[in-house]
Structure formats: structure tokens, C-alpha cells
C-alpha positions in Angstrom: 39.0 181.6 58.4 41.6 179.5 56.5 43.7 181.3 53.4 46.1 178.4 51.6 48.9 180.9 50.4 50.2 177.8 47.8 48.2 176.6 45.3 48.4 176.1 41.7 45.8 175.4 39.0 45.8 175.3 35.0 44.0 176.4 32.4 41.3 174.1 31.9 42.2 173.3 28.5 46.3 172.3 29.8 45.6 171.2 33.5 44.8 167.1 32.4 48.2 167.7 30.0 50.1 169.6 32.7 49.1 167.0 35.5 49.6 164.1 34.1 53.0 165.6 33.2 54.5 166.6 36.7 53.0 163.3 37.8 55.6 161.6 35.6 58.3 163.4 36.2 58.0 163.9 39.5 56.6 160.3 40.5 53.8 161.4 42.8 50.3 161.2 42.1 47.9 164.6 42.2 45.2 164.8 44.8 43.3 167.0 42.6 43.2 167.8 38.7 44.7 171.1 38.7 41.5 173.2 37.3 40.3 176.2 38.9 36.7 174.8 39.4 38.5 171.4 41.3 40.8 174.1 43.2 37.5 175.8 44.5 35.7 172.3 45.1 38.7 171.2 47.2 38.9 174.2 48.9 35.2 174.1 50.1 35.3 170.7 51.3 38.2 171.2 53.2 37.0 174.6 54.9 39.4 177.3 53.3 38.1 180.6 52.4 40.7 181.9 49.9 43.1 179.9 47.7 46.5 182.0 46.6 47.5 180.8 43.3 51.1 180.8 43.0 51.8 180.6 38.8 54.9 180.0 37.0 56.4 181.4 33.9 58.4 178.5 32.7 59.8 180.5 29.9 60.8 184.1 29.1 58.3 184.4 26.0 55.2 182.3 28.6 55.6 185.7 30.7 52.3 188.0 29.6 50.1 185.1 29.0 50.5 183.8 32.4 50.0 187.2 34.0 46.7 187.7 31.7 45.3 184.3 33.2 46.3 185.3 36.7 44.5 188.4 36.4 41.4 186.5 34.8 41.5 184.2 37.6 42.4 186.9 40.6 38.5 188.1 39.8 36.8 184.9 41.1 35.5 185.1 44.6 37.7 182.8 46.6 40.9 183.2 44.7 43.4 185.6 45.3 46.5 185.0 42.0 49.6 186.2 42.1 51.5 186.9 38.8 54.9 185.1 37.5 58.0 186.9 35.7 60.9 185.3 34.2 64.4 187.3 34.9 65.2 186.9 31.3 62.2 188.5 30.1 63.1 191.3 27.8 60.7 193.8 29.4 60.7 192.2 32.8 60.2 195.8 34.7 57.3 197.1 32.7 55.7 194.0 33.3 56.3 194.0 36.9 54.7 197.6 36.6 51.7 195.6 35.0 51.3 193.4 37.2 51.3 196.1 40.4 49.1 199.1 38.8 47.0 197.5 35.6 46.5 193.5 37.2 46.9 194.9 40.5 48.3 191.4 42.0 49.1 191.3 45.0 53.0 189.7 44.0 55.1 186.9 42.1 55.6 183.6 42.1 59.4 181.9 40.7 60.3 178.6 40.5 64.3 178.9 39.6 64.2 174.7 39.0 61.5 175.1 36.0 62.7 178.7 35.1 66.0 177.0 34.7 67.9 180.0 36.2 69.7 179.6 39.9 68.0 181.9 42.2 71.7 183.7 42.7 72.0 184.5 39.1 72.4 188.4 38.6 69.3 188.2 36.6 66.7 186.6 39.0 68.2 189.2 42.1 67.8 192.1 39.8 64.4 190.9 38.3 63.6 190.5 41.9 64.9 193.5 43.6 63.0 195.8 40.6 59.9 193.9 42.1 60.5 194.4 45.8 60.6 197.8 45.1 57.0 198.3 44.0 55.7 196.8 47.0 55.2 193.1 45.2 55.4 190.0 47.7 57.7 187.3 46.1 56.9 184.0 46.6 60.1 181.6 45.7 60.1 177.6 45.5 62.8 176.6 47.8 65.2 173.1 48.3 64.2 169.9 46.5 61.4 169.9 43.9 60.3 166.1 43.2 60.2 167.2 39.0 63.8 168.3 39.4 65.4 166.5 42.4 69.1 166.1 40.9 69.2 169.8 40.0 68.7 172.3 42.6 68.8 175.8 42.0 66.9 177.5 45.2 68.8 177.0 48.2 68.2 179.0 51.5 72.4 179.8 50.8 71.2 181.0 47.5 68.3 183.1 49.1 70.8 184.4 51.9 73.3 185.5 49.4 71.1 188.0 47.5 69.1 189.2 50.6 71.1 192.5 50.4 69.7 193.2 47.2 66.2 192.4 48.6 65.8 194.3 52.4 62.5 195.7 53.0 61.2 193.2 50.7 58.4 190.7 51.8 59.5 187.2 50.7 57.9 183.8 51.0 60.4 180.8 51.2 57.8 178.2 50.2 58.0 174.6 51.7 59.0 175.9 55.4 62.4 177.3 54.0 63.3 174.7 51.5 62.4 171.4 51.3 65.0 169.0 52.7 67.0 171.7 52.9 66.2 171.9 57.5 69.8 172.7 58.3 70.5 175.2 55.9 67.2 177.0 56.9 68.1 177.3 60.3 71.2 178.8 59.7 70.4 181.1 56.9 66.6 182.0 56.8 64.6 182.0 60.3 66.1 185.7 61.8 65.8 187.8 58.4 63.1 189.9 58.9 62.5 190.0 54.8 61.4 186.2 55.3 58.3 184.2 55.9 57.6 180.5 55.0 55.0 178.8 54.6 53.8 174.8 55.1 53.3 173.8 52.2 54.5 169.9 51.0 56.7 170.1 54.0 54.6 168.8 57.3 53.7 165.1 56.5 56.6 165.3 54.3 59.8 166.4 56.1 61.5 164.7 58.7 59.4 166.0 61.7 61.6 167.0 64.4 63.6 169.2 62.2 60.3 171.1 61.3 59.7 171.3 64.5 62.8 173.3 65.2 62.7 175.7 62.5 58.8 176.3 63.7 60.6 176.8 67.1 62.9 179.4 65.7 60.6 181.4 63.2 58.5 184.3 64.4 55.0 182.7 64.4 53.8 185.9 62.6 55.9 184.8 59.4 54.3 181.6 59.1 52.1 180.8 56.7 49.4 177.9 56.2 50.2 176.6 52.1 49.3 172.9 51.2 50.6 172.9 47.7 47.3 171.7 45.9 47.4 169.9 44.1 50.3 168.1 45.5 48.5 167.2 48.5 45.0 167.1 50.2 43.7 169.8 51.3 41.8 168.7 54.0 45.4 166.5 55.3 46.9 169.6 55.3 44.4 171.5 57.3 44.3 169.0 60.2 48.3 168.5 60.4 48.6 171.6 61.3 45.7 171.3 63.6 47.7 168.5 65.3 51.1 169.6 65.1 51.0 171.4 68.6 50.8 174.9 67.3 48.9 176.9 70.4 45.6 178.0 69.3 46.4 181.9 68.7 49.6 180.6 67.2 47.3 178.5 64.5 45.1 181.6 64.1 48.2 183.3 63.0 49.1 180.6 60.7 46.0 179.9 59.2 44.8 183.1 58.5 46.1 187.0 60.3 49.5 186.2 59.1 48.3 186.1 55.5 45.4 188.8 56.1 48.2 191.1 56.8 50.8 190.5 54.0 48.4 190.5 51.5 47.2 193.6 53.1 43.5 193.0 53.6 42.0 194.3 56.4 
């Protein structure tokens, strides 16, 4: 069994738009066209059983509409969504409460380089800590996004800095920490027990050897398998981790308990 804990599709009305957009900005070409019916097709060729979409809300006023889409699209076999809340959301909390006991998602998604809002700011921890307490995972974009690359505002500093608001929480630093942000990883993220990762746009794309060490130094049991889609292929994804030297129980973990047991499905 294979669950990809990053993905993202669109609408099928915006994802051509939406693509075609991020391609631009972020000078990389998509491996896919960001629809739900291409995130399924690219999931069955490349042998994963359950895609977890990780939406955004861009914008305070974006947040309800993307939560009613992610619950739309968390009840098609194969897709597990989470939901998306901007801190400066008026009524972030009772839709937080929506999104745990009416959607009943299994967390969030943030991106603090599209949300515009640094990941330290008093309104993202608090937004964030309201959501750790009802039980939500958090999945947070971390280090370099290609759309955004002079203007960082996730770093695993930032992430370190508001941990204390954030213990007992279950967090997801996506892009093995932060992407091309190795160093600060190592010496900020690996031993919290709040934090996993995942592998998403990092192996193939990161200088190897210092993947290799934070791999080294992260509990196996917080890693998880992500590929991004779609930002990369699927199938590439799948057998770079296959080859990276992982021990087999180690790429069990990775590719499927670890996730089987945050999300809690048994």
C-alpha cells in the first residue's frame, strides 16, 4: 500500500488557469494538469492507493469555499482532503470547528509564502494552536517555494519558535523539513516529537547527502512518503524512494503505516 500525503488538485473549471499560472511563476513545468480525475489517473499508474490533498486558502475571504471543495472531494474513494484556514480569517475558530465535527477532515493545510503571512506571526501560531487543539493534523509548506523564492516566510527557525504554542500537536513540515533549508532542519526540527516530514519535491531535488542526514536523524516513524503532484511524477517519486537505501520495513513505514496511523485509520 502506497498513501502520497502531498498532493494538490483544482477545481476542474480553475486547474488549466491555476497551472499554467504556478508554471510561470515558478518556472517549472507540471507533470500533470491539476484535476482531480488526472490526480486519480496518476495515482493508479503509479501504484498509490490514497492521494492526501493538501489545499490552500490564498486569502482570508477564499477560506469556506475551499473547505466546501475539500469536503466534496474528501468523499471520492481514493482521496483523503484536508481543509485550509487563513489566520486572518475573521471566524477562523468556528471554521476550524467545521472542518473537525461537520467536514470531518482529517487536518489543515498552510502555505505562509501564498498566505502572505510569516509562519511566526502571532496570527498563524494562534490560528494554529486553536487547531491543534481539536485534534487537527497541520500540514505547513516549509523553506523555498519555486513561486516565491526571494521571499521566504516558513523556515524550520520559524517553526521552532512557535512550537511551544503547538506541543501535543501532530505537524507535518512538508518537503523533508524545508526545502533547501538542510541545516536549519537538522538543528531545529528532527528531535521534536510534534514533527514529521514528509518527501515531497525534496529527493531528486535537494542536494542528496544532506537528505541523507536528516533521514539519518529523523525517527523513521515520522516520515512520510509526499511527491508533490503535480509538481513531480508520481511514479519518479515512488521508485526514489525505492532506491534511496531506506530498509524495507523502514519503506513500509514511509510509504504507508506512518500515514495509516496519523490519519488514524486502522
Amino acid at each position: 500500500m502506497i498513501i502520497d500525503f502531498h498532493t494538490h488538485c483544482f477545481p476542474d473549471a480553475l486547474a488549466q488557469h491555476a497551472v499554467s499560472s504556478l508554471e510561470e511563476t515558478g518556472g517549472t513545468k507540471a507533470y500533470a494538469d491539476g484535476t482531480v480525475s488526472d490526480l486519480l489517473k496518476t495515482a493508479h499508474r503509479a501504484n498509490i492507493d490514497i492521494s492526501v490533498v493538501q489545499p490552500i486558502a490564498v486569502k482570508p475571504q477564499n477560506t469556506p469555499t475551499i473547505n466546501s471543495v475539500a469536503s466534496s472531494n474528501n468523499q471520492i474513494g481514493g482521496i483523503i482532503s484536508f481543509g485550509s484556514v487563513h489566520p486572518y480569517y475573521s471566524d477562523y475558530k468556528e471554521e476550524l470547528k467545521k472542518i473537525k465535527y461537520t467536514y470531518k477532515l482529517k487536518g489543515i493545510k498552510v502555505h505562509p509564502d501564498f498566505m502572505g503571512v510569516n509562519l511566526d506571526d502571532s496570527k498563524m501560531a494562534d490560528m494554529l494552536s486553536y487547531a491543534v487543539g481539536l485534534g487537527l493534523i497541520i500540514t505547513i509548506h516549509m523553506g523555498v517555494d519555486l513561486s516565491h523564492k526571494n521571499c521566504v516566510h516558513s523556515t524550520p527557525k520559524m517553526l521552532y519558535d512557535i512550537l511551544p504554542k503547538l506541543k501535543g500537536g501532530k505537524i507535518v513540515a512538508a518537503h523533508s523539513g524545508g526545502y533547501l533549508y538542510s541545516d536549519q532542519v537538522l538543528k531545529y526540527l528532527v528531535n521534536q516529537p510534534e514533527i514529521y516530514i514528509d518527501t515531497s519535491y525534496s529527493i531528486g531535488y535537494m542536494e542528496e547527502s544532506k537528505l541523507r542526514k536528516i533521514y539519518s536523524a529523523m525517527n523513521p516513524e515520522h516520515i512520510l512518503f509526499g511527491t508533490d503532484t503535480p509538481w513531480t511524477d508520481r511514479t519518479e517519486s515512488v521508485n526514489r524512494i525505492n532506491g534511496f537505501g531506506f530498509s524495507e520495513e523502514d519503506k513500509m513505514k514511509i510509504f504507508c503505516k506512518n500515514a495509516l496511523k496519523l490519519l488514524e485509520i486502522f
